[in-house]
N, C-alpha and C positions, 0 to 999 in steps of 0.2 A: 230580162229584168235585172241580171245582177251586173252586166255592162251599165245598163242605162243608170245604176242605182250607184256605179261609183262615180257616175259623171259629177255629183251634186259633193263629190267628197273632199273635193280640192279645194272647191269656192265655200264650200259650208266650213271647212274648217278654219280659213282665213276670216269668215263673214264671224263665227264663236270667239274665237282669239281675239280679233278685232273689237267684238259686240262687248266682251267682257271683260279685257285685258290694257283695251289701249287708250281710255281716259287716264286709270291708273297709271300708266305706264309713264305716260305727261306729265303727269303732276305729283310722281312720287321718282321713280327713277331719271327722267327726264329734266325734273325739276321746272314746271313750267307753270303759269298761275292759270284756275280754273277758267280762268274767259279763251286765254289763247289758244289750252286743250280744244274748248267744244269748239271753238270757231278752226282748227284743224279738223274736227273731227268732221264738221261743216264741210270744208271745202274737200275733203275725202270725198261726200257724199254730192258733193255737186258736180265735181269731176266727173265722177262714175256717172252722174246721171244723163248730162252736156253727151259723153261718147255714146250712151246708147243708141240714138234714135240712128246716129251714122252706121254705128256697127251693123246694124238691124237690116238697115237698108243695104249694104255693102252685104253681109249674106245674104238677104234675097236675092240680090243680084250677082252671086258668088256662081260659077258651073264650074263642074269638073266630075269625071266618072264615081267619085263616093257622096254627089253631092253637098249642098251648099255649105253642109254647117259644119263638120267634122273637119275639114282644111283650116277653119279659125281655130279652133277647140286644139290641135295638133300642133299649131305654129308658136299658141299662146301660154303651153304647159307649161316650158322651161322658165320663159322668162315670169309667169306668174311665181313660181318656186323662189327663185330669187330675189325678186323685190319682195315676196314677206319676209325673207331672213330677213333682207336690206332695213324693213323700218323700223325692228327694233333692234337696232345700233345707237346709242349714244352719242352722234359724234361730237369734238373737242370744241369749245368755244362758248360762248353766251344764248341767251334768249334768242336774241334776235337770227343769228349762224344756225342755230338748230331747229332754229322754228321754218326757214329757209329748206333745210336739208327735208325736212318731211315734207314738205309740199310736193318737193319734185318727188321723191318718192312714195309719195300715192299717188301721183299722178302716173305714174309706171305702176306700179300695184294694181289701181284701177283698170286701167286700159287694156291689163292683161287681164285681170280679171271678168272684165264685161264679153273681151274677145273670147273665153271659153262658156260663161254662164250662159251669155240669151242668146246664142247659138244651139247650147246645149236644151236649153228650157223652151227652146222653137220645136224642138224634135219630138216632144210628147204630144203633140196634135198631129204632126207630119208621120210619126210613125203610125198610126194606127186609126182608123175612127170609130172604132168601138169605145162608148164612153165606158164600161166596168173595167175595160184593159186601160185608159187613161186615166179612169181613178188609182187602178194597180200600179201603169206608172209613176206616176206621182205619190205614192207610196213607198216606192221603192226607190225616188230619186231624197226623197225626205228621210229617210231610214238611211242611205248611207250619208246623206250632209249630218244628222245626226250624231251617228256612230263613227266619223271623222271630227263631228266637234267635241265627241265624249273623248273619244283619244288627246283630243288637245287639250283638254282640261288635266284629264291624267299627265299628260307632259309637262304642264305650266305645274302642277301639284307638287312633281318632282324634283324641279331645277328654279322655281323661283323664290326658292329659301336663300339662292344667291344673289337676290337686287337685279343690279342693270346688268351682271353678266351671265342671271340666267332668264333673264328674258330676252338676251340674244342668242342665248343656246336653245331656247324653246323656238325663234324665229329659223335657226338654222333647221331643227328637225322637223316641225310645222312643213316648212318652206318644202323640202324635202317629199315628206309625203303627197303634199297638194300636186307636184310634177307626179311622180309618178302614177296618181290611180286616176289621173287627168291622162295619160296618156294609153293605162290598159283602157280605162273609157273607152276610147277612140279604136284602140285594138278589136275591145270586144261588140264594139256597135256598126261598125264597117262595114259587114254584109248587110246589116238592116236596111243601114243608110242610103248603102244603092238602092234600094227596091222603095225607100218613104217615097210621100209625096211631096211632092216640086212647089214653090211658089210660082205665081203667075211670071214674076221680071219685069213688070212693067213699071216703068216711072213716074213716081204719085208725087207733085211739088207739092212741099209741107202745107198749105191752105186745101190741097184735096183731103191730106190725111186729116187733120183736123174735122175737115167736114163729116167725115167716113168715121172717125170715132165720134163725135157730136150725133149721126144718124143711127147708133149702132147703141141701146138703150140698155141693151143687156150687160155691152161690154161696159160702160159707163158705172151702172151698179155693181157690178165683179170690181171698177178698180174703187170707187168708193168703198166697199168691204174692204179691198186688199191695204189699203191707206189708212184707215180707222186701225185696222187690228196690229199694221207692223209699227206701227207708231208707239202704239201702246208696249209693242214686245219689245222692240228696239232700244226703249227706253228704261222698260226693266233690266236687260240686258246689262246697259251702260252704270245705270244705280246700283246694280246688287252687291257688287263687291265693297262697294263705299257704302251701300246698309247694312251690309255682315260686318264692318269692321266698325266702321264710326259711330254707327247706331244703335247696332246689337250686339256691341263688343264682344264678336267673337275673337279669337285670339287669330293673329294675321297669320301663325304658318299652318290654322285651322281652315281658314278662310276657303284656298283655294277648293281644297276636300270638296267644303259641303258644295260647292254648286253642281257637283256628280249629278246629285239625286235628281236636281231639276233635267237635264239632258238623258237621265237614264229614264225617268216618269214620264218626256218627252216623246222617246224611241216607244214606250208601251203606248202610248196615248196616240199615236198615228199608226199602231197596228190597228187600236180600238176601235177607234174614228172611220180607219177604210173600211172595216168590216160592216158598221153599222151606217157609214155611208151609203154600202151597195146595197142594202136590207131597209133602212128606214128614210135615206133619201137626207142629200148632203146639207140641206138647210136647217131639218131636225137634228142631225147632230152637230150641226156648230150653236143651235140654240142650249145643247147640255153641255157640249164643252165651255162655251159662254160663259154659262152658269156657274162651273167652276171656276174659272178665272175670275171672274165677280169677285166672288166670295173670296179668295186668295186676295188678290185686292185690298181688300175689305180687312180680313185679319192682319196684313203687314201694314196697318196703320194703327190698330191696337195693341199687337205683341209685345210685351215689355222688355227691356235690353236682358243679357245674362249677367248673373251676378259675379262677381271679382272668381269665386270660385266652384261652379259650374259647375256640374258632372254631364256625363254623357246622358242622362236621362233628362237634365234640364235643356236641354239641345233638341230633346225632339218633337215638340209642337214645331222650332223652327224647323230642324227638317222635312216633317208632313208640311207646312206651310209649303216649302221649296218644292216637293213632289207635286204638290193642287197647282201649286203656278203650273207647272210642266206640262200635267194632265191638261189643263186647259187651252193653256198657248198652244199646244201640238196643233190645236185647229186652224190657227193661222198659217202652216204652214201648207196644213193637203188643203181647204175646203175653198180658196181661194183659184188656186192653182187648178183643182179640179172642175171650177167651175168655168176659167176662161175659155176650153175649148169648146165650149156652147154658146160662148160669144160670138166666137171668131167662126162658128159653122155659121150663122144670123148673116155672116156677110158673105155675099156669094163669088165673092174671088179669094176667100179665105187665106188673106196676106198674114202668118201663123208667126212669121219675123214683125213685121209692124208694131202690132197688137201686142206683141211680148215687151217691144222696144218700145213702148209708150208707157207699158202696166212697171214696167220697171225701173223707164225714166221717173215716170212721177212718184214713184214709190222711195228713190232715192232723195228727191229732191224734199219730202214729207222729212224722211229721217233724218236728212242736213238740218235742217228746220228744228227739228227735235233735238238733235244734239248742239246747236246752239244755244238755242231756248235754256237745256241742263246749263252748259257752260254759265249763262248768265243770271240764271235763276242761284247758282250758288257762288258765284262771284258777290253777289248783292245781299245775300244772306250771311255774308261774314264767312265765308270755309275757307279754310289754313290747307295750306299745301302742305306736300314735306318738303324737307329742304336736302332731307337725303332718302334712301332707303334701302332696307337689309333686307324686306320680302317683296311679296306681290304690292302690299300697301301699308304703310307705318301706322299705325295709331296716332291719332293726336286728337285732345280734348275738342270739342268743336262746342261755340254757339248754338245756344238753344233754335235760334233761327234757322241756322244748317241743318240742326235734325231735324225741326220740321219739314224742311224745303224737301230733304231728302226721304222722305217719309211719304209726301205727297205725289211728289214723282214716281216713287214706286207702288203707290196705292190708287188714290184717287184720280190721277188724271186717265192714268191704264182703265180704270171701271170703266168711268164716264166714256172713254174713244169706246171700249166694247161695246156699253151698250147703244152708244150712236152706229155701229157695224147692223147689230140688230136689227134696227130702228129703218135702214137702206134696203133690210134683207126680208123684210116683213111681207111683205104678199110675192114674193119671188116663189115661179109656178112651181106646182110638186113637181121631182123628180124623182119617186120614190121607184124602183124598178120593178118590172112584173117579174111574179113567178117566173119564167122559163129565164130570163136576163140574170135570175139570181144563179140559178141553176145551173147555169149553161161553162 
């Protein structure tokens, strides 16, 4: 469990950094106008989606005595370390030279990234087929993506009172950690990995696979969940920093701090979730986690901004705010995950790389979709860039238009994808587990 749990620490932590850090980063240290951001942030996510399905297929197809997945996971550590220092560098020149320079460099970020993530996230159906130890997994791979995105929060808290040169010092230490606990990963999953189970090898041309997901009814509703809800988180993710400063004028070397709370309510809320997962059955609890998300939703479009001079007591409806998001979202990250390997048992050559490299492709290609969408949704609503910046994100007065844009994006659209998740998930069979299954 605690191998398999730092496998998720490396890419969880670039996927925080990234989720939270790198609109900002564009369009305040970067200086780049809010369309060019989303539409990078876009082709990040469509890169990353394009390699899966190869990846995917190239480890099923991978042999060697520690099997298929851990030689990509092994090969992939370093250079994913280094291309996140890589993308938050500034380098010299205009819009157009720097907007260049990050393409190729998520295009390396990705590619290393996909080679150690759905390699890794193949391995929790291959390891085991007990689903309460697969629930466990995926608790325990969610608990350390967590607690390596809570660390990168702490890091960016630290160093980005310096502008653009601490958020290349936050990429150098980031970068850093993501190699190494991608590499005990590998150390510590090694014996397992010889003993999981093998994919078939056999060669499916893309119109079989197609057909195999189209016949397979279960997986089909798992990626409809998994699509509605990252949609929603992903997008939270990307607004929050630009609703804590511009909207809710927190003060920007406050800013970073508060998003603690949501990645620390996160790490409680997918202890909560597994537990009442294995006890009450995992569609009942993503209908209460739901529910809180809802509601968070719902309040971060009525909260009203803080006033010039604030104390720490007028701050904490938004912090409880920031914890309910956490508490809820944490669902999207087990109940999704826990439920693909009852997809992928539904198909009787149970291809565990495939299925992972499809739920992922399209999952990336939902979020590209989402972060363009942001980009242009506040390109059109009038929002001012910075033209410099001295923290995570400068303050500047924005159009009434902007706060709404940006208000709805972190409210309303996140409801509504939830309760369309719901709405997919509605007669999906009990899985509530028997007595001896709890016990055991």
């Amino acid at each position: 469990m605690i191998g398999y749990g730092l496998g998720d620490a490396g890419t969880g932590l670039a996927a925080t950094t990234l989720g939270f850090y790198l609109f900002a980063f564009f369009t305040c240290a970067a200086g780049l106008p809010a369309f060019i951001a989303g539409s990078l942030l876009m082709v990040i996510k469509v890169w990353d989606a394009i390699n899966d399905p190869l990846i995917g297929w190239l480890s099923d197809h991978t042999k060697t005595r520690w099997g298929p997945r851990l030689p990509w996971m092994l090969g992939a550590a370093v250079p994913l370390g280094l291309s996140l220092a890589a993308l938050w560098w500034v380098p010299p020149g205009g819009v157009a030279q720097r907007t260049i320079y990050y393409v190729v460099m998520a295009i390396l970020l990705m590619t290393a990234y996909t080679s150690v993530n759905l390699p890794y996230a193949a391995l929790s159906t291959e390891l085991t087929t007990e689903k309460r130890i697969r629930t466990r997994l995926n608790a325990a791979r969610f608990t350390g993506s967590i607690l390596s995105g809570l660390s990168g929060l702490i890091v960016a808290s630290l160093v980005l009172n310096q502008g653009a040169a601490g958020y290349l010092l936050m990429g150098r230490i980031t970068g850093s950690i993501a190699a190494v606990s991608t590499l005990l990963c590998c150390w510590g999953l090694a014996p397992f990995a010889k003993k999981a189970q093998r994919p078939s090898g056999q060669s499916e041309p893309l119109r079989l696979q197609l057909q195999r997901i189209r016949g397979n009814g279960r997986f089909l509703r798992v990626l409809g969940l998994y699509l509605l809800l990252w949609f929603g988180l992903q997008l939270m993710q990307v607004v929050a920093l630009i609703y804590l400063v511009q909207v809710m004028r927190v003060p920007p070397e406050l800013s970073t701090w508060i998003l603690l709370p949501f990645q620390l309510s996160a790490l409680v809320g997918l202890q909560l979730w597994s537990l009442l997962a294995n006890r009450l059955g995992r569609v009942i609890t993503l209908r209460w986690g739901a529910a809180l998300w809802i509601v968070a939703c719902i309040l971060s479009m009525l909260l009203p901004p803080l006033g010039d001079d604030a104390s720490g007591l007028d701050m904490a409806p938004l912090v409880g705010l920031i914890v309910l998001v956490g508490l809820g979202a944490s669902t999207a990250y087990l109940i999704p995950w826990s439920l693909l390997p009852d997809a992928i048992d539904a198909d009787p050559s149970k291809p565990a790389g495939l299925y992972t490299a499809w739920m992922v492709f399209s999952q990336k290609l939902v979020i590209g979709f989402s972060m363009q969408l942001f980009g242009v949704l506040l390109s059109l609503s009038g929002y001012i860039s910075a033209s410099s910046c001295s923290g995570a994100l400068s303050y500047i007065a924005q159009p009434t238009s902007a706060l709404i844009t940006i208000r709805v994006c972190m409210g309303l659209i996140p409801a509504v994808l939830v309760v369309l998740g719901l709405v997919v998930m509605r007669d999906w069979p009990s899985s509530v587990p028997t007595r001896s299954e709890v016990t055991h």
